[in-house]
C-alpha positions, 0 to 999 in steps of 0.5 A: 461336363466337369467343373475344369470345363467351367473355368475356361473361357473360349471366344472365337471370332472370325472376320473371314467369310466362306469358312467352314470350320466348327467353333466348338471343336475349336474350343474344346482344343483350346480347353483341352491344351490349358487342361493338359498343363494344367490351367484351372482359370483362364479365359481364351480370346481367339481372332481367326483372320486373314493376311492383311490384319495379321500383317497390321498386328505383326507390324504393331507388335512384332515390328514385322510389317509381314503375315505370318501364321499366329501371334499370341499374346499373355494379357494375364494381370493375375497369376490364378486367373490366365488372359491369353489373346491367339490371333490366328491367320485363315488365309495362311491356314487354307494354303498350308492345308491345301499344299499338305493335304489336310483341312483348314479347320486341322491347320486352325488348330494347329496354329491355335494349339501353337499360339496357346504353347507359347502362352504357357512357356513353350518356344521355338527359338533352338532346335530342342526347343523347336522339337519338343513344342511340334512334338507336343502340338501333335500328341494334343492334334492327335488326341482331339481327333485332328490327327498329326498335323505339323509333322504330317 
């Protein structure tokens, strides 16, 4: 493992009980995206949970009291040192991946890949936007070994 390996920081919590998904794989993708633009310091929160506490954060933040897939946050005090916060939804992830016939733990990473492009200045608003930003979360799923997952 290099030194760029080192200065990312991965934390995965999960609140939700008879998944199986593996945590390093998931936090190599999420080293792999920071690398790839390219980030040297960061430090990684990922919360995986389900419907209701990702209703209650959406209602907090984003004053939609609905679930939704991911919400990401950039808690960054310093320009050399990144703080970004993915909070992830496995209730959305295992019916999305059961409808298009993959794996909850490939639909996790989606969503991962999703929150942390947004971090780092990607959007969805416009249509081209919105094309460049799925483009690119597929080329990153591809490469870790997911496959394509969004344009699946």
């Amino acid at each position: 493992m290099g030194t760029e390996q080192t200065d990312i920081t991965v934390d995965i919590t999960c609140n939700r009980r008879g998944l199986e998904f593996d945590f390093d794989r998931l936090e190599e993708l999420a080293r792999r995206v920071c690398r790839r633009f390219p980030l040297e310091r960061a430090v990684i929160d990922i919360a995986i949970v389900g419907d209701e506490d990702i209703k209650k954060v959406n209602a907090d933040f984003l004053d939609t009291a609905e679930p939704t897939d991911v919400i990401s946050f950039d808690l960054s005090e310093e320009k050399e040192l990144k703080s970004f916060e993915v909070i992830v939804n496995a209730d959305e992830a295992q019916r999305q991946a059961e409808a298009r016939g993959h794996s909850t733990e490939a639909e996790l990473a989606l969503y991962i890949t999703h929150g942390l492009l947004h971090n780092l200045g990607f959007s969805d608003t416009e249509k081209n936007e919105r094309r460049k930003m799925h483009s690119t979360e597929d080329e990153i799923l591809q490469q870790a070994g997911f496959g394509i997952i969004y344009g699946k």
